[in-house]
C-alpha positions as CSV (number, residue, x, y, z in Angstrom):
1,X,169.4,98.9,-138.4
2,X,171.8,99.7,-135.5
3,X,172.4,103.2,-135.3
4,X,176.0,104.3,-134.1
5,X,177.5,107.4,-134.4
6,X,179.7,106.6,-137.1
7,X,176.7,105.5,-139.6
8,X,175.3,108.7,-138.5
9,X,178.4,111.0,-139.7
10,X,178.4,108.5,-143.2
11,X,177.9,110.7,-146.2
12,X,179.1,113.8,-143.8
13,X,182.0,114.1,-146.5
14,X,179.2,114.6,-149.4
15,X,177.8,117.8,-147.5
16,X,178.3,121.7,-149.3
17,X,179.9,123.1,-146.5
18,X,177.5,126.2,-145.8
19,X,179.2,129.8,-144.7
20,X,178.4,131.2,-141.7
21,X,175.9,133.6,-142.0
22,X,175.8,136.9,-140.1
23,X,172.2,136.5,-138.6
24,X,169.7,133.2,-139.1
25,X,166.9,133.3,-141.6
26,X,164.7,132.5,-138.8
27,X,164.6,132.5,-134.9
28,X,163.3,128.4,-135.0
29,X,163.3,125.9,-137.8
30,X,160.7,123.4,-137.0
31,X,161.1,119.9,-139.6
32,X,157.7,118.2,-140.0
33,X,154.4,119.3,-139.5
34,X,153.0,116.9,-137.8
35,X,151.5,117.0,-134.2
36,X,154.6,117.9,-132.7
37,X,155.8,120.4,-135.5
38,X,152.5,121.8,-135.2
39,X,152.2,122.2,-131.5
40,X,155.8,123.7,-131.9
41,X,155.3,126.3,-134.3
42,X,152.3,127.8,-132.6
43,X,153.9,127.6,-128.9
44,X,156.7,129.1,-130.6
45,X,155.1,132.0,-131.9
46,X,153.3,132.6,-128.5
47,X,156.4,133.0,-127.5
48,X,157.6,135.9,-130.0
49,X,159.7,133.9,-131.5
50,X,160.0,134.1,-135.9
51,X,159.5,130.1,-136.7
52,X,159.5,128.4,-140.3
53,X,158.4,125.1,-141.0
54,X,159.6,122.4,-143.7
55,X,157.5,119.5,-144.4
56,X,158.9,116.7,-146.6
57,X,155.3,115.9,-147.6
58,X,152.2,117.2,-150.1
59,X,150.2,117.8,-146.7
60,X,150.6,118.4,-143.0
61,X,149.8,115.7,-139.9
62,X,152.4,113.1,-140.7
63,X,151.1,109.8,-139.5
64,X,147.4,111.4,-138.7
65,X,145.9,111.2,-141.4
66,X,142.1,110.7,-142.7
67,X,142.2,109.2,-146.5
68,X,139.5,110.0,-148.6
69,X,140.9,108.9,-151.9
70,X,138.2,105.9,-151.9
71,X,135.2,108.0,-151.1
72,X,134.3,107.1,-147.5
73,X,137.1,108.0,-145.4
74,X,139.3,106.3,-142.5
75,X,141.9,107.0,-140.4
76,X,144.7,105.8,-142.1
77,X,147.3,106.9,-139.6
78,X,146.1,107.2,-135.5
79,X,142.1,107.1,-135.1
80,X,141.9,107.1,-130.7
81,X,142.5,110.1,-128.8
82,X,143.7,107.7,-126.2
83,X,144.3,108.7,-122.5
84,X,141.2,111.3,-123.4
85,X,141.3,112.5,-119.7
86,X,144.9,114.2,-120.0
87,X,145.3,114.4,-123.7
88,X,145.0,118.0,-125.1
89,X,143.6,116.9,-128.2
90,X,140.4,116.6,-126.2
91,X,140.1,119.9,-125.6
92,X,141.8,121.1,-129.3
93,X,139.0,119.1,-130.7
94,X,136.0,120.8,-128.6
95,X,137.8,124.3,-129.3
96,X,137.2,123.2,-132.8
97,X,133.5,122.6,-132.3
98,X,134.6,118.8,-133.3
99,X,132.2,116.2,-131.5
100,X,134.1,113.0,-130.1
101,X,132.5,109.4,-129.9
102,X,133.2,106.7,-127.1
103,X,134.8,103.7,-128.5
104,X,132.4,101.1,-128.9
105,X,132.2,97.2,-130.7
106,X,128.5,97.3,-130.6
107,X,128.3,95.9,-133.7
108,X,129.8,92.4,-131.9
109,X,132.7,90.8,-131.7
110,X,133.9,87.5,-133.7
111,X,137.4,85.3,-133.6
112,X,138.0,82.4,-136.3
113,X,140.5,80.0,-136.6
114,X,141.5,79.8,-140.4
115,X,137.9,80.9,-141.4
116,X,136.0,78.5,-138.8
117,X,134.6,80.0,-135.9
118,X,135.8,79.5,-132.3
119,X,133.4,78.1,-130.1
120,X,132.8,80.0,-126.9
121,X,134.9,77.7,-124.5
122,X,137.9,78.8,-126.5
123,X,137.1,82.2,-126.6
124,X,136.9,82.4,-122.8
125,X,139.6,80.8,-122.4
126,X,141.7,83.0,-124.6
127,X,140.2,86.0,-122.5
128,X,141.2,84.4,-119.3
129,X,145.1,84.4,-120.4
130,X,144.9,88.2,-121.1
131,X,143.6,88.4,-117.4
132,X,146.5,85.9,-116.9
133,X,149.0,88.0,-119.1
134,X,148.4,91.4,-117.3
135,X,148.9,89.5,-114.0
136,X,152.1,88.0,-115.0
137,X,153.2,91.7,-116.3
138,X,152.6,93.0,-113.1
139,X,154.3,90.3,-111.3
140,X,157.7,90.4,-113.5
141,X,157.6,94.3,-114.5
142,X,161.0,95.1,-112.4
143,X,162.5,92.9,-115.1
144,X,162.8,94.9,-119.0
145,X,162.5,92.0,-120.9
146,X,160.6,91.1,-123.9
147,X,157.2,89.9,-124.3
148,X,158.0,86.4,-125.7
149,X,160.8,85.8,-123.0
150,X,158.3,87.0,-120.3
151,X,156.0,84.1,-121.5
152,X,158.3,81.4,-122.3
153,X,158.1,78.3,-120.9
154,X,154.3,79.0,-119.8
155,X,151.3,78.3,-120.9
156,X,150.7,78.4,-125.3
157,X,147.7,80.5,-124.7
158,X,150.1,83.3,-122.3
159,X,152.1,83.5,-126.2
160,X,149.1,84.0,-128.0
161,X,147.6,86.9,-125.7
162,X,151.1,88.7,-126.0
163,X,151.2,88.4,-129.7
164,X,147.9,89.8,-129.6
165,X,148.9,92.9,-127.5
166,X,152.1,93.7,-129.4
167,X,151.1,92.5,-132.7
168,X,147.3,94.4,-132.9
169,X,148.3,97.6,-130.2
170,X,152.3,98.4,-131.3
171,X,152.6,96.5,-134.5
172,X,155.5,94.3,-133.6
173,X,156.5,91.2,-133.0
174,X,156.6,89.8,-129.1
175,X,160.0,89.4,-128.7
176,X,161.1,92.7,-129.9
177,X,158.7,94.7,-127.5
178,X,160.2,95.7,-124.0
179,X,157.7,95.1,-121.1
180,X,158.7,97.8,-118.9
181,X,158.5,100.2,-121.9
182,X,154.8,99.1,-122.6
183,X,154.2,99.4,-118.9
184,X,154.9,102.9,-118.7
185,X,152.0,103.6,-121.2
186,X,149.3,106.2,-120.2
187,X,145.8,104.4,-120.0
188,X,142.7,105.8,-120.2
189,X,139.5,106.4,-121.8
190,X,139.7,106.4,-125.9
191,X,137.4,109.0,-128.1
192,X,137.6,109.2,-131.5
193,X,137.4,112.5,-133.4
194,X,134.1,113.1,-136.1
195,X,135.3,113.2,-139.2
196,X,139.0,111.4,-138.7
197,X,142.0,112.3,-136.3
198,X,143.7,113.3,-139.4
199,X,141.3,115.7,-140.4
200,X,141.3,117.3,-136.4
201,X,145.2,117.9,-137.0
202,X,144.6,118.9,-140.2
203,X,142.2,121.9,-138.6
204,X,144.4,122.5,-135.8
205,X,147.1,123.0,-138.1
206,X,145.2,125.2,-141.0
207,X,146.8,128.4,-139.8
208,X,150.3,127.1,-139.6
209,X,152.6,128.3,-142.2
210,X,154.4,125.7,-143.4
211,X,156.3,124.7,-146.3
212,X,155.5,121.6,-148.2
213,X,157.4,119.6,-150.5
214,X,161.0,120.4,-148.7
215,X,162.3,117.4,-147.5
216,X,165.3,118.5,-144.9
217,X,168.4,116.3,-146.3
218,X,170.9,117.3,-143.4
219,X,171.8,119.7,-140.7
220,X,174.7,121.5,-140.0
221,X,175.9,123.1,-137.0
222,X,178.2,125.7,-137.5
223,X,179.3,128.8,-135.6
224,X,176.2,128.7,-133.3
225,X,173.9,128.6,-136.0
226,X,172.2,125.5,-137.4
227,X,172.1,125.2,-141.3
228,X,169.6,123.2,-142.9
229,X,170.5,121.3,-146.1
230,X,167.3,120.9,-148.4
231,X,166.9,120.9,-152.1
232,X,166.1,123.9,-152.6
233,X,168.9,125.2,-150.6
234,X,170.3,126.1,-147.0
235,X,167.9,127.9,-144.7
236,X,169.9,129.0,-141.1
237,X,168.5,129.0,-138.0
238,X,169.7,129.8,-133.8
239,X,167.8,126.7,-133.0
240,X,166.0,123.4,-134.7
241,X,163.8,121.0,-133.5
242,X,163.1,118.4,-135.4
243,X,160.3,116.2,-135.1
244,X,160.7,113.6,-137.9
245,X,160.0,109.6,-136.9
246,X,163.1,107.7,-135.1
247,X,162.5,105.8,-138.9
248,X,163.7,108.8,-140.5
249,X,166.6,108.9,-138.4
250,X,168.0,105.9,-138.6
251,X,168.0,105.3,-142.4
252,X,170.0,108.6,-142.9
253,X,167.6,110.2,-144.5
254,X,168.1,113.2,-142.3
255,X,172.0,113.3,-141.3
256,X,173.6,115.4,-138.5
257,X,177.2,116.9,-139.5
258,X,179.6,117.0,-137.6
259,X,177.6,114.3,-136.1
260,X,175.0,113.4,-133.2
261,X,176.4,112.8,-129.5
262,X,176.8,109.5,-128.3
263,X,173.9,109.7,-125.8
264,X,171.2,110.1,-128.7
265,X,173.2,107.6,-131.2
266,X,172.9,105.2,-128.3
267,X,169.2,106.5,-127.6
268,X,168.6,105.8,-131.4
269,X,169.8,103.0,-131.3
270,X,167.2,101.8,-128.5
271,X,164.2,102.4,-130.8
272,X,162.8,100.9,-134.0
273,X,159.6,101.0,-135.5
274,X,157.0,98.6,-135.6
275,X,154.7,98.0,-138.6
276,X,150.9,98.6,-137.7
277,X,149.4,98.8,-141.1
278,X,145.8,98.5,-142.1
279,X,144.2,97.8,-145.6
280,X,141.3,99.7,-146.3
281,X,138.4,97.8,-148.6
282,X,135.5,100.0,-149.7
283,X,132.4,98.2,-149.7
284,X,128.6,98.3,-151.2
285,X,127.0,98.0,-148.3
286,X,123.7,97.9,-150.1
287,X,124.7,94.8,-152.1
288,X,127.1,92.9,-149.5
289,X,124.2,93.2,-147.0
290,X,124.5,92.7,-143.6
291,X,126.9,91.2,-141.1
292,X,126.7,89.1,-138.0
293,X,129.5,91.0,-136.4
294,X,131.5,94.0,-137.5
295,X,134.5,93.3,-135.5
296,X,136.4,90.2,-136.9
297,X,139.9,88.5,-136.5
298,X,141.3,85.6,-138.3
299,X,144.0,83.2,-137.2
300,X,145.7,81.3,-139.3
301,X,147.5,78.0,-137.9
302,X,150.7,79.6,-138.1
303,X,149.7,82.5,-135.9
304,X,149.4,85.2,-138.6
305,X,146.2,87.2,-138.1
306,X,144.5,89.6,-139.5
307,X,141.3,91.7,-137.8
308,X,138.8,93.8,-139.8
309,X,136.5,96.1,-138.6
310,X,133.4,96.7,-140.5
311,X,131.5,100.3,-141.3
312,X,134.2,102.4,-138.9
313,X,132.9,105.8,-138.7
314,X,129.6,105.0,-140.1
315,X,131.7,104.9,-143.4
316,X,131.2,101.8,-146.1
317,X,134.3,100.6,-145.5
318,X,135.8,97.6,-143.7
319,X,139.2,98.1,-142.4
320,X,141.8,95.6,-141.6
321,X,144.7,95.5,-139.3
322,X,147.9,93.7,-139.1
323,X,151.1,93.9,-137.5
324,X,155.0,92.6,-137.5
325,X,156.3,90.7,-140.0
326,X,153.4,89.7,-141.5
327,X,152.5,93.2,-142.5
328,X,155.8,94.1,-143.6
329,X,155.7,91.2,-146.0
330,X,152.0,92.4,-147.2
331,X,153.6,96.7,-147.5
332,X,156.6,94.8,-149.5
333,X,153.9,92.9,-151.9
334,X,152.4,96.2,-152.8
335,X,148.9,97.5,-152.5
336,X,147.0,95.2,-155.0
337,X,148.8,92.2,-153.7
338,X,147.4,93.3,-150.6
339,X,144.2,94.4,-150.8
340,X,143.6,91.1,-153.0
341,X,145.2,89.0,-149.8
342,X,142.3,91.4,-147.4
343,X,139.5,90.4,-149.7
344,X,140.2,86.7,-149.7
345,X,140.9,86.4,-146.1
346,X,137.6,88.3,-145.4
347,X,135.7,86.0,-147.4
348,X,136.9,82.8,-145.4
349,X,134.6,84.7,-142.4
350,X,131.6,86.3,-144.2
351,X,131.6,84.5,-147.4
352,X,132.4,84.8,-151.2
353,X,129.8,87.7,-151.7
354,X,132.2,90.3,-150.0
355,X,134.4,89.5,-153.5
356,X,131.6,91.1,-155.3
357,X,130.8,94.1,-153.3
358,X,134.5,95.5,-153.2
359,X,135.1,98.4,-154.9
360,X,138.5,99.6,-154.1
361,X,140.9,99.2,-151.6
362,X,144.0,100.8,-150.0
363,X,147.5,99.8,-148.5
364,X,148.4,102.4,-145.9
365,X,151.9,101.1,-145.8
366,X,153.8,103.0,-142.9
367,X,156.8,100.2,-142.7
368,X,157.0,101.9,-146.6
369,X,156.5,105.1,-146.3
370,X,159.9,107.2,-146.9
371,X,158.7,109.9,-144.4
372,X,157.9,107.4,-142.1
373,X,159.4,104.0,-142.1
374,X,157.5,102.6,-139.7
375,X,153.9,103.2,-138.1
376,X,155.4,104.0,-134.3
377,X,158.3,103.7,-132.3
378,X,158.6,100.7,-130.1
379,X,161.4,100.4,-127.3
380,X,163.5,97.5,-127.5
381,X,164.0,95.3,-124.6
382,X,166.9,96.6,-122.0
383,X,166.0,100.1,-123.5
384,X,162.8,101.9,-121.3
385,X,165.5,104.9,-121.0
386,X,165.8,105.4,-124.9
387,X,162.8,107.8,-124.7
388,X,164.0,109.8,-122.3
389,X,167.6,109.9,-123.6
390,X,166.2,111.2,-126.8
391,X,165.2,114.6,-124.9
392,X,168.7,115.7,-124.5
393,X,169.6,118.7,-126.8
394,X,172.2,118.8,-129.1
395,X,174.8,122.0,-128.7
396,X,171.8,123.7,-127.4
397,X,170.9,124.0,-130.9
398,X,169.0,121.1,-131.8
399,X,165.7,119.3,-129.7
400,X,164.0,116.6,-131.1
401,X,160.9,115.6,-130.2
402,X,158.2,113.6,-131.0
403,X,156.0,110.3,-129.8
404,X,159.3,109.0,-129.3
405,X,160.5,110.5,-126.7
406,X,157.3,111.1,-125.0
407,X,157.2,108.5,-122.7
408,X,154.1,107.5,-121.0
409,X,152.3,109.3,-124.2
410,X,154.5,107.5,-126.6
411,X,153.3,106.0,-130.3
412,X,150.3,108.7,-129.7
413,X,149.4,111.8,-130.8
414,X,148.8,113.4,-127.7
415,X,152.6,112.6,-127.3
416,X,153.6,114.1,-130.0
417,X,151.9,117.0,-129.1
418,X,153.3,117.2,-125.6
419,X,156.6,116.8,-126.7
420,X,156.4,119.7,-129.5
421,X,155.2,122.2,-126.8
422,X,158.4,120.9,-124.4
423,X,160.5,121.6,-127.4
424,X,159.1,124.6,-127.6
425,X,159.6,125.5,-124.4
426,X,162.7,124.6,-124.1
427,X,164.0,126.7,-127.1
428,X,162.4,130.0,-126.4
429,X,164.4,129.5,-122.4
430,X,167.9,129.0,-124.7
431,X,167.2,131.5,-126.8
432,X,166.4,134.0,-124.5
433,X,170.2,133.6,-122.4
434,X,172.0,133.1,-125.8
């Protein structure tokens, strides 16, 4: 969808127009609890200031979050504390007395073509043109292009090691992935929380008030006061950051009356959301047996592909990613549909018996998800300063934040973080010369 500012003041006409009230309900409104709302609220209170938080969901973390609905549990939103060395949730998680793990594919690592296995001359030659990729990336970076026009023209494998970057890491197609945006990325050394990254924020955020349920349907500035439009009613505020996904945004799910500036509708515009998805299959491990390898990927001869990960966590389950189009076709056929698509493709690498030792499975459907609409945002090409832009307060009344404006640390949750406390930040300095 192309955001401009006049889809953004659609439905503007529809709004109760809310009085003025003599004093806000509350110093902050923070909309979302996930990281950034969280980190928000508490920085926020730090700083003396009264804060009240509306979640549109049952539950707090947004897009961390560990399922359990299956019995063993995954990640079914982020799993890596990426960037470990600078990300706070490093040291939120040993505060916590949580123990971290090292990333590891101990377990080995497996590639099939349509079910067959490649031999080893391909496979080293498809890890050669990631070597080649990241050289080319290096070597063309001053340009912000896409992915597949950065590759065009070269060498098939160069195409396939792209798709396998923005397709597997961001959930998106290649030629709708700016380079310079990926670029910017933080790197670093990946930990994953005991117990699931969506249980950490879960902890993190136990002591949060927040209201669940209240979906914020529209935001009103008025007199120097921000009204918030939910179901439930209006709720005034002297300043709001909201922290909902760019997704949220641009389907007008959340609308800004009398409309956002042209900077951030232009910012908006710069930003969509890719479709990382993964389809969780919980397995008997006593009856399936063992496996060769517990990290496998399957590529069809149209390029679709699909990798599964078996026992993650030490659970019995075996977890399978997907990105782009492909995944937004499996979230639009609906969880059985899926889950039945997982189990047959998984049985093309380790056999018919996996058929037999299923015993549930689960679409987490992001590019579905009405809270969501989307797993992360991705940056399209000719738009690195959309993130940035995004930053920009509105009447010095609104902030939003989130992984999507937090550039290096964006599509993370040590982004999100970040940018909640910046938020934060930011508010308490207006509030205190207003």
């Amino acid at each position: 969808m192309h955001v401009t500012r006049r889809s953004l003041l659609a439905g503007a006409v529809s709004l109760p127009f809310v009085r003025r009230a003599l004093a806000a309900d509350t110093d902050v409104l923070v909309v979302g609890a996930g990281a950034a709302g969280l980190a928000a609220a508490k920085a926020l209170r730090r700083a003396q200031l009264s804060v009240t938080v509306l979640e549109a969901r049952s539950r707090i973390g947004g897009r961390a979050y560990t399922d359990r609905t299956l019995g063993p549990f995954f990640d079914a939103g982020a799993h890596y504390i990426h960037w470990a060395e600078r990300n706070p949730w490093r040291q939120i998680a040993q505060d916590l007395n949580v123990s971290l793990d090292v990333e590891a594919t101990g377990g080995g690592f497996r590639v099939f073509h349509d079910g067959v296995p490649l031999p080893e001359t391909e496979r080293r030659r498809r890890r050669a043109a990631y070597r080649d990729l990241e050289n080319l990336l290096e070597a063309t970076g001053s340009v912000d292009a896409s992915f597949a026009d950065t590759v065009q023209g070269r060498a098939p494998e160069l195409a396939a090691a792209a798709g396998g970057i923005t397709l597997f890491a961001l959930g998106e197609e290649p030629g709708r992935v700016s380079v310079q945006d990926y670029d910017q990325l933080w790197s670093g050394d990946d930990l994953i929380p005991s117990g699931g990254y969506g249980a950490l924020v879960a902890l993190y955020g136990a002591d949060v008030p927040v209201r669940l349920n209240v979906p914020v349907t529209a935001l009103h500035l008025d007199h120097g006061r921000a009204a918030a439009q939910t179901p439930h009613g209006a709720l005034t505020a002297r300043a709001v950051i909201v922290t909902v996904p760019v997704g949220v945004l641009q389907a007008g799910a959340l609308r800004f009356v009398p409309g956002l500036p042209d900077e951030t509708a232009t910012a908006l515009s710069g930003l969509h959301m890719g479709a990382l998805t993964k389809i969780a299959l919980h397995v008997d491990r006593a009856q399936f047996g063992a496996v060769e390898a517990t990290d496998l990927t399957d590529i069809r001869a149209d390029g679709e592909a699909m990798s599964f990960e078996f026992w993650p966590d030490g659970q019995d389950i075996a977890l399978a990613y997907l990105g782009g189009d492909y995944a937004r076709e499996l979230c639009a056929a609906g969880e059985q549909a899926a889950t039945d698509y997982a189990v047959e493709r998984l049985a093309t690498m380790v056999g018919g018996r996996i058929r037999g030792a299923v015993r549930g499975g689960r679409l987490t459907g992001w590019w579905n998800d009405p809270y969501a609409h989307g797993s992360y945002s991705i940056a399209k090409p000719g738009h690195l300063a959309a993130r940035q832009a995004l930053r920009m307060p509105i009447a010095e009344r609104i902030w939003l934040a989130g992984e999507a404006s937090a550039g290096g640390g964006a599509m993370t949750v040590g982004g999100a973080f970040l940018e909640g406390e910046r938020a934060a930040a930011e508010v308490a300095r207006s509030l205190q010369r207003s």
